[in-house]
Backbone as XML, in Angstrom:
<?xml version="1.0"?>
<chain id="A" units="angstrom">
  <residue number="1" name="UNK">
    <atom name="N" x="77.097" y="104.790" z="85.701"/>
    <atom name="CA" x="78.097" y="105.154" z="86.691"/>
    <atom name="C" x="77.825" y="104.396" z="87.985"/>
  </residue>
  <residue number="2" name="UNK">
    <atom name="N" x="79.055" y="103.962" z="88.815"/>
    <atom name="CA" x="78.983" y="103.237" z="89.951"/>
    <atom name="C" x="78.767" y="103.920" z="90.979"/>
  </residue>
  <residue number="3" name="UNK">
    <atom name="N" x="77.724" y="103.985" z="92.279"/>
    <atom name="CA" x="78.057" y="104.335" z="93.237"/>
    <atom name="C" x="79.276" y="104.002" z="94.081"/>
  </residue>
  <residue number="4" name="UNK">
    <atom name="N" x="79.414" y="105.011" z="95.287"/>
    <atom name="CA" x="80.621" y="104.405" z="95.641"/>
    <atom name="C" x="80.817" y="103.102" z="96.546"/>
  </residue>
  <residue number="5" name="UNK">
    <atom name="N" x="79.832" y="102.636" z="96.724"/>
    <atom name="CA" x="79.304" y="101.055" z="97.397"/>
    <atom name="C" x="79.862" y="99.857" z="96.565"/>
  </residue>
  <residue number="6" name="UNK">
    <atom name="N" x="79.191" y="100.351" z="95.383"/>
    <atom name="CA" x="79.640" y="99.271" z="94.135"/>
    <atom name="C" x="81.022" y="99.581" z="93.550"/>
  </residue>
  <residue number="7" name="UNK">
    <atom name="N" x="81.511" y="101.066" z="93.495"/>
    <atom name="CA" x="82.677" y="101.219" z="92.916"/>
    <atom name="C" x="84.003" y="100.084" z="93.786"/>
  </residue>
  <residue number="8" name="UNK">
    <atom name="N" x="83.604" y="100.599" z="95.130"/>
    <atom name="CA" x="83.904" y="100.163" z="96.475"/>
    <atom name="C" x="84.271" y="98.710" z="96.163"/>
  </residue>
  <residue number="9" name="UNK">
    <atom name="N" x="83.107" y="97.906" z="96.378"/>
    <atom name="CA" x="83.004" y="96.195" z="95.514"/>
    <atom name="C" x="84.050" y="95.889" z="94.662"/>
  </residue>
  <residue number="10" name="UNK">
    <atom name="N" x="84.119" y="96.134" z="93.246"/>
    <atom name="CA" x="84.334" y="96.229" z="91.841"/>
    <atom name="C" x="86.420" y="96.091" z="92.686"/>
  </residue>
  <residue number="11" name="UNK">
    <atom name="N" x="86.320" y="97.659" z="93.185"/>
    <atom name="CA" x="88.083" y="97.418" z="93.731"/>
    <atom name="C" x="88.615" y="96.400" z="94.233"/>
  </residue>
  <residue number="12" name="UNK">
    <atom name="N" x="87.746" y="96.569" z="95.886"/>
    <atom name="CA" x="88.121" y="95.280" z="96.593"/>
    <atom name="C" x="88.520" y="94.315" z="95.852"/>
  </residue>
  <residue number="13" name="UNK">
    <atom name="N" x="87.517" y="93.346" z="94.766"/>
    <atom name="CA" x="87.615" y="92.252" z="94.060"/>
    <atom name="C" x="88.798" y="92.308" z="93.179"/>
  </residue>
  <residue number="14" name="UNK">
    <atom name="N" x="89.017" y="93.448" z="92.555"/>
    <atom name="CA" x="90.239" y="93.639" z="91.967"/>
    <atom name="C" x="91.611" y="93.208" z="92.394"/>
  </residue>
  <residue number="15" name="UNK">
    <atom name="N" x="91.831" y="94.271" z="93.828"/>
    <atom name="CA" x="92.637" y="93.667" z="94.649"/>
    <atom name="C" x="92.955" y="92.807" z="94.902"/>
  </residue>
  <residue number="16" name="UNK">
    <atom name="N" x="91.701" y="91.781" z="95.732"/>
    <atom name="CA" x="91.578" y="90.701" z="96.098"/>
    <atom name="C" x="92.101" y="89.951" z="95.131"/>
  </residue>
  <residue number="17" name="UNK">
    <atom name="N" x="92.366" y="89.696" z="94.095"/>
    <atom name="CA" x="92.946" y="89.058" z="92.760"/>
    <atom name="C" x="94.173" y="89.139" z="92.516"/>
  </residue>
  <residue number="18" name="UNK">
    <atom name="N" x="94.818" y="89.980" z="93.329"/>
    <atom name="CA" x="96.120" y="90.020" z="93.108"/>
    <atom name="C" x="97.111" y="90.280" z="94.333"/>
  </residue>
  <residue number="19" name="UNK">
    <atom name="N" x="96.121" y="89.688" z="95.628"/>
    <atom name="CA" x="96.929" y="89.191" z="96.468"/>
    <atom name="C" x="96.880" y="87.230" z="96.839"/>
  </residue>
  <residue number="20" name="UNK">
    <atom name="N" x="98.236" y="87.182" z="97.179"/>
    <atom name="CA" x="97.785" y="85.886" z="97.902"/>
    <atom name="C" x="96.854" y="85.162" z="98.341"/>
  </residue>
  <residue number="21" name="UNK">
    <atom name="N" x="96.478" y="83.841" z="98.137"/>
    <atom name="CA" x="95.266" y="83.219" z="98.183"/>
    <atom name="C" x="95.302" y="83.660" z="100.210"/>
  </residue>
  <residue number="22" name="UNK">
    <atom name="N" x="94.299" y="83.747" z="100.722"/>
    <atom name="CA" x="94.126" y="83.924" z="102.057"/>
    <atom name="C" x="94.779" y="85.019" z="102.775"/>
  </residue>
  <residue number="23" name="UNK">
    <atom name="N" x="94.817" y="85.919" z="101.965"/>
    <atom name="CA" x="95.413" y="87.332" z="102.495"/>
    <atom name="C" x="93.910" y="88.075" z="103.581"/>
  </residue>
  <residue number="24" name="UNK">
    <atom name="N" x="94.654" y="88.636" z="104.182"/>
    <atom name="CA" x="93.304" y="89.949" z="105.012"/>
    <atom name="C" x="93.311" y="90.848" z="104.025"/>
  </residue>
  <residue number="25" name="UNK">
    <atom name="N" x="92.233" y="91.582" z="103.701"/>
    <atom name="CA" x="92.215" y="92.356" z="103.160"/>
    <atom name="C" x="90.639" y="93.007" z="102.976"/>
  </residue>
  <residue number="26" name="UNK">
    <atom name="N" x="90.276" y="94.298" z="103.552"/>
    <atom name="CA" x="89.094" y="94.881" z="103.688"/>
    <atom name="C" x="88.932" y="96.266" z="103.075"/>
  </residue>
  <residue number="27" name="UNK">
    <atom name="N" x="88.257" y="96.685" z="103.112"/>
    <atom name="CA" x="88.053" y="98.796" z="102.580"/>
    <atom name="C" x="88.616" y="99.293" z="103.299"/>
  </residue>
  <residue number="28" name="UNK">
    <atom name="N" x="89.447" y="99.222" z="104.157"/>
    <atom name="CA" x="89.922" y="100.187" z="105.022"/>
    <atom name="C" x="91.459" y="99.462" z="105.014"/>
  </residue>
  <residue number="29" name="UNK">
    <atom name="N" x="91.703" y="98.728" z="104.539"/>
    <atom name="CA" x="93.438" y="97.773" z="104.679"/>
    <atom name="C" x="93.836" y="98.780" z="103.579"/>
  </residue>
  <residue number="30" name="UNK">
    <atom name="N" x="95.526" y="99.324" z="103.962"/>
    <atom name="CA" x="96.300" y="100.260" z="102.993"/>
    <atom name="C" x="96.421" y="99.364" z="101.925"/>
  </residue>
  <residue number="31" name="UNK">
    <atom name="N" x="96.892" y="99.227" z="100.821"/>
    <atom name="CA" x="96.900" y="98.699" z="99.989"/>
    <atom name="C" x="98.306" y="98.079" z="100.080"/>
  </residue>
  <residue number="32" name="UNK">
    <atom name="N" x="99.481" y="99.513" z="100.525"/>
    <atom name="CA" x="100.944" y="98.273" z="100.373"/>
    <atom name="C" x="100.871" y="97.672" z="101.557"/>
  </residue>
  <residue number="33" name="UNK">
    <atom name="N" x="99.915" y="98.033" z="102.791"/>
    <atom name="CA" x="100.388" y="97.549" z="104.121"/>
    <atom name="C" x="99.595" y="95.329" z="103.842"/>
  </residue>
  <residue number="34" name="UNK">
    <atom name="N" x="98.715" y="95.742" z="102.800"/>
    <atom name="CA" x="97.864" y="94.300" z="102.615"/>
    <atom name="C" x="99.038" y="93.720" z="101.603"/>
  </residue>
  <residue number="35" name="UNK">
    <atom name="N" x="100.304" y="94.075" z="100.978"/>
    <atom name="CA" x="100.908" y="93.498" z="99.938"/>
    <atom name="C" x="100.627" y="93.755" z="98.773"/>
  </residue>
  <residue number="36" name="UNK">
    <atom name="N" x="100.234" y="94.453" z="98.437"/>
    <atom name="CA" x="99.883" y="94.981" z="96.950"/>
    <atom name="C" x="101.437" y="95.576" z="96.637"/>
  </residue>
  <residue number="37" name="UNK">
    <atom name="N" x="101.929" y="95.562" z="95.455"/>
    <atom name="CA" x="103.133" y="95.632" z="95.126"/>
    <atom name="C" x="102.144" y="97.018" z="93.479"/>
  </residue>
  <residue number="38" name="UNK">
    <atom name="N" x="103.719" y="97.975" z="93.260"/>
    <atom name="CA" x="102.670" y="99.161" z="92.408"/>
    <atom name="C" x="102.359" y="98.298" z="91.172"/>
  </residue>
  <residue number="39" name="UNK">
    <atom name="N" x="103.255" y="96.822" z="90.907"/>
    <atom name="CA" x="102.403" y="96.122" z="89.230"/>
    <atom name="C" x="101.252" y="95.784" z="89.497"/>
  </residue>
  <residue number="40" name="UNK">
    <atom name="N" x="101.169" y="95.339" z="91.038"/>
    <atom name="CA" x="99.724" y="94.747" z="91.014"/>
    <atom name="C" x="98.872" y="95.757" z="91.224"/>
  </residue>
  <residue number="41" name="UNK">
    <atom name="N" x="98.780" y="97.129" z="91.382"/>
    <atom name="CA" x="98.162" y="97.867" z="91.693"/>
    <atom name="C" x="98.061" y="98.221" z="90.044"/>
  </residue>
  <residue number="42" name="UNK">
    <atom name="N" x="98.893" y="98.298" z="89.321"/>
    <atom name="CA" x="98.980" y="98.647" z="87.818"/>
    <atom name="C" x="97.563" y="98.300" z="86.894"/>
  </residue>
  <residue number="43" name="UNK">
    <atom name="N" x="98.136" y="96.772" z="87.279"/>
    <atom name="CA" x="96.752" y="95.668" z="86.917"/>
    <atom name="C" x="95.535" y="96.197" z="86.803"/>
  </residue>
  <residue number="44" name="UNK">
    <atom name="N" x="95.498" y="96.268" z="88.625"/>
    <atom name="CA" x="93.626" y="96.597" z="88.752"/>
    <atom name="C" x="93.330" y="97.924" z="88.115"/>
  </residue>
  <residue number="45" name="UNK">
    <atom name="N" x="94.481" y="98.894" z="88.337"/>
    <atom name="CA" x="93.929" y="100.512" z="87.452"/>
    <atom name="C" x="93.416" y="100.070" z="86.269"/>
  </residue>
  <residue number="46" name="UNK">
    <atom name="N" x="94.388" y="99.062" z="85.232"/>
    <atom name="CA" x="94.054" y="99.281" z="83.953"/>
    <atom name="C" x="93.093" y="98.078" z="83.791"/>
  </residue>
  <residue number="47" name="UNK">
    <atom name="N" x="92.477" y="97.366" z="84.563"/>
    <atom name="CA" x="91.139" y="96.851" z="85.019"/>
    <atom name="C" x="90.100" y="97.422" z="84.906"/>
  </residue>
  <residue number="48" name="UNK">
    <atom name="N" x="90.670" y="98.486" z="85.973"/>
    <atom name="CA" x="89.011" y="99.785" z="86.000"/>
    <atom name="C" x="89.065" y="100.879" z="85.264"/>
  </residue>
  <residue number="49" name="UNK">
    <atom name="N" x="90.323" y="101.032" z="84.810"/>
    <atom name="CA" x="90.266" y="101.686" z="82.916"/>
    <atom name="C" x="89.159" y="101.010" z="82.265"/>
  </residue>
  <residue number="50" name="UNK">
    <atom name="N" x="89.563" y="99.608" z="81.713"/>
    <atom name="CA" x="88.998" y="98.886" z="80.987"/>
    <atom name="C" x="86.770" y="99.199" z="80.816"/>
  </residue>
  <residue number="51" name="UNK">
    <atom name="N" x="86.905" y="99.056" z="82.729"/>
    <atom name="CA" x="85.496" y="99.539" z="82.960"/>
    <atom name="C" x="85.195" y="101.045" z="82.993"/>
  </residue>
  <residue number="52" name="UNK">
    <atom name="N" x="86.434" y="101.566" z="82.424"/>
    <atom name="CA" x="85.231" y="103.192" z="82.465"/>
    <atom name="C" x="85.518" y="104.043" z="83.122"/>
  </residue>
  <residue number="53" name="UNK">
    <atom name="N" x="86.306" y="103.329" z="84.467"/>
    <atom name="CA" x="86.834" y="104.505" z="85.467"/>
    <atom name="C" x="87.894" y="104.843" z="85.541"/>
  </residue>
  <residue number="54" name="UNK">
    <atom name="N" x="87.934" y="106.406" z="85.456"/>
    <atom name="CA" x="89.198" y="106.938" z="85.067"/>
    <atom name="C" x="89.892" y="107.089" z="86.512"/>
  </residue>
  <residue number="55" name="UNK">
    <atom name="N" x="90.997" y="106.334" z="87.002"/>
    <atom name="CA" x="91.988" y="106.203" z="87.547"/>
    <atom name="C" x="93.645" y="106.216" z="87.412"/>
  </residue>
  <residue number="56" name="UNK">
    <atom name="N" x="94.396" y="106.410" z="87.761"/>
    <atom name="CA" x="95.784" y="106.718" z="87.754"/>
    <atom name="C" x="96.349" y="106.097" z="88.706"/>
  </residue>
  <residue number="57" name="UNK">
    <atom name="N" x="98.196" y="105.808" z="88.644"/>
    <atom name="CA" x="98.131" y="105.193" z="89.765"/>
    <atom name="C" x="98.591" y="106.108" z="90.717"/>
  </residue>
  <residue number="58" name="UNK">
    <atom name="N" x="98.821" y="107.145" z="90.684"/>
    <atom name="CA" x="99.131" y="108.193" z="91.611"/>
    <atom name="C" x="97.625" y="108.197" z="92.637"/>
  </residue>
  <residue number="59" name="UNK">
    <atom name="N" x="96.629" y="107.560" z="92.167"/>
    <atom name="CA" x="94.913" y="107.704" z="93.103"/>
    <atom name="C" x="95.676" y="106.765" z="93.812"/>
  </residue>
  <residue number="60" name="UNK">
    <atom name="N" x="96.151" y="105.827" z="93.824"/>
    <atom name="CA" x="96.594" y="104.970" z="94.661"/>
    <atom name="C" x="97.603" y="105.063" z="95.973"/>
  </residue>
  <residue number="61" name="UNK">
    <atom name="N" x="98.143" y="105.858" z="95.031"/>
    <atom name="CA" x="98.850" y="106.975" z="96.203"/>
    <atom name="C" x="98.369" y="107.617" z="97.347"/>
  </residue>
  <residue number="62" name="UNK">
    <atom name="N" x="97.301" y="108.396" z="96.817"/>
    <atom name="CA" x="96.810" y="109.305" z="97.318"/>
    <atom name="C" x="95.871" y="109.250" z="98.568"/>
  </residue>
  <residue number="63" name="UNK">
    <atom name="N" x="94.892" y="107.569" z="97.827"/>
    <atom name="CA" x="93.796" y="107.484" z="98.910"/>
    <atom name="C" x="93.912" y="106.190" z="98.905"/>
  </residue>
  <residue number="64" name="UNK">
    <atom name="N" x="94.382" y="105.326" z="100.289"/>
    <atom name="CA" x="95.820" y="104.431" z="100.397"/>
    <atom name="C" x="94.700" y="103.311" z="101.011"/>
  </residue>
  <residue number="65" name="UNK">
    <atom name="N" x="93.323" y="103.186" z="100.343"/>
    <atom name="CA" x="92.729" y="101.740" z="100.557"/>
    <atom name="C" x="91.385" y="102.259" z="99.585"/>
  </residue>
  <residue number="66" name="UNK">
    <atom name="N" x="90.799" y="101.059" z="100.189"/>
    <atom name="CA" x="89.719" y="101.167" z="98.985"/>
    <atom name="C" x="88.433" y="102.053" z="99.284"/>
  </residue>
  <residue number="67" name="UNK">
    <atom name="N" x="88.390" y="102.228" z="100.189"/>
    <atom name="CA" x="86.761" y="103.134" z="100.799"/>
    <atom name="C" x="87.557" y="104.488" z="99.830"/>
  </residue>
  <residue number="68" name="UNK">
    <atom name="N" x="88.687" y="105.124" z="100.646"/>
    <atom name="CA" x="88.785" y="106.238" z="99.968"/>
    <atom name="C" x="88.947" y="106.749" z="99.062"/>
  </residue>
  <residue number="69" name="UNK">
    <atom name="N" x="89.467" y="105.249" z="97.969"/>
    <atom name="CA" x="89.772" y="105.936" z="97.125"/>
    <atom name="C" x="88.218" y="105.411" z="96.067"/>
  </residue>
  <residue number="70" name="UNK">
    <atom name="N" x="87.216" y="105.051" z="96.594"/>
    <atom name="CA" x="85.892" y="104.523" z="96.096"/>
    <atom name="C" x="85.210" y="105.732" z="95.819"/>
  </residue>
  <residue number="71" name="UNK">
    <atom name="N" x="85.839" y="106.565" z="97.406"/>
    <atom name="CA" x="84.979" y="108.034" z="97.792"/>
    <atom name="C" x="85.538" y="108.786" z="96.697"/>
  </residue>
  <residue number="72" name="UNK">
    <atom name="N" x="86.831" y="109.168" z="96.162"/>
    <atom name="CA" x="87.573" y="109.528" z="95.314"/>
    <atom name="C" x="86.983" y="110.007" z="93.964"/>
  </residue>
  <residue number="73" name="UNK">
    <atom name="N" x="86.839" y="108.026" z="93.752"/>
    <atom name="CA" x="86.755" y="107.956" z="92.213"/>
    <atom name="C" x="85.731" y="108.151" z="91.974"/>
  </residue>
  <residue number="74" name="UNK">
    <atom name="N" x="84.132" y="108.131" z="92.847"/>
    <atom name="CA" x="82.961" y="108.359" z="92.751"/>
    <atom name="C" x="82.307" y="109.658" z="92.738"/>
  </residue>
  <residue number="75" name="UNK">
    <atom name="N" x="83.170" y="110.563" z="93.287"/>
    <atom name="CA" x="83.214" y="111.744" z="93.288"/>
    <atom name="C" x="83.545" y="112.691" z="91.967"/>
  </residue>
  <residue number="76" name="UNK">
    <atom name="N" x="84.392" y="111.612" z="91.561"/>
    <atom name="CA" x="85.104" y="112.161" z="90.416"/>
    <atom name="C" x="83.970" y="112.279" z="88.940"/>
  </residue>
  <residue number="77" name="UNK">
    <atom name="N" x="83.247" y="111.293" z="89.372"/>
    <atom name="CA" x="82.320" y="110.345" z="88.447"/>
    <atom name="C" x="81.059" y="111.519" z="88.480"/>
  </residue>
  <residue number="78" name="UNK">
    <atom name="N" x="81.214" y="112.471" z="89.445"/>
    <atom name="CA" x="80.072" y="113.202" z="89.453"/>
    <atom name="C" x="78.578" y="112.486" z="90.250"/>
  </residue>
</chain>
């Protein structure tokens, strides 16, 4: 299981992959306010499906950048 440092990481990079080459984008940038559109947000969920972590995209909703929703999913993780 990831802490939420690394869970934290793992997103960002996700993200980061599916915005524009030279976008801003940090742990604390909203996700639609950085351009994330909900397919590209689709993507990275079933990304971090792939790795194990159970996410939805309603988490995306909910906790609207990456720290929180790191805090979220790490929490979730026990």
């Amino acid at each position: 299981m990831l802490g939420v440092d690394e869970l934290g990481q793992v997103i960002h990079a996700l993200c980061v992959a599916q915005l524009p080459e030279g976008a801003e984008f940090d742990e604390h940038s909203g996700f639609f306010e950085a351009g994330l559109t909900s397919k590209a947000l689709t993507t990275v969920m079933v990304e971090l499906r792939e790795r194990g972590i159970p996410v939805t995209l309603l988490n995306f909703f909910k906790h609207q950048n990456v720290a929180t929703l790191a805090a979220a999913l790490s929490g979730a993780h026990g």
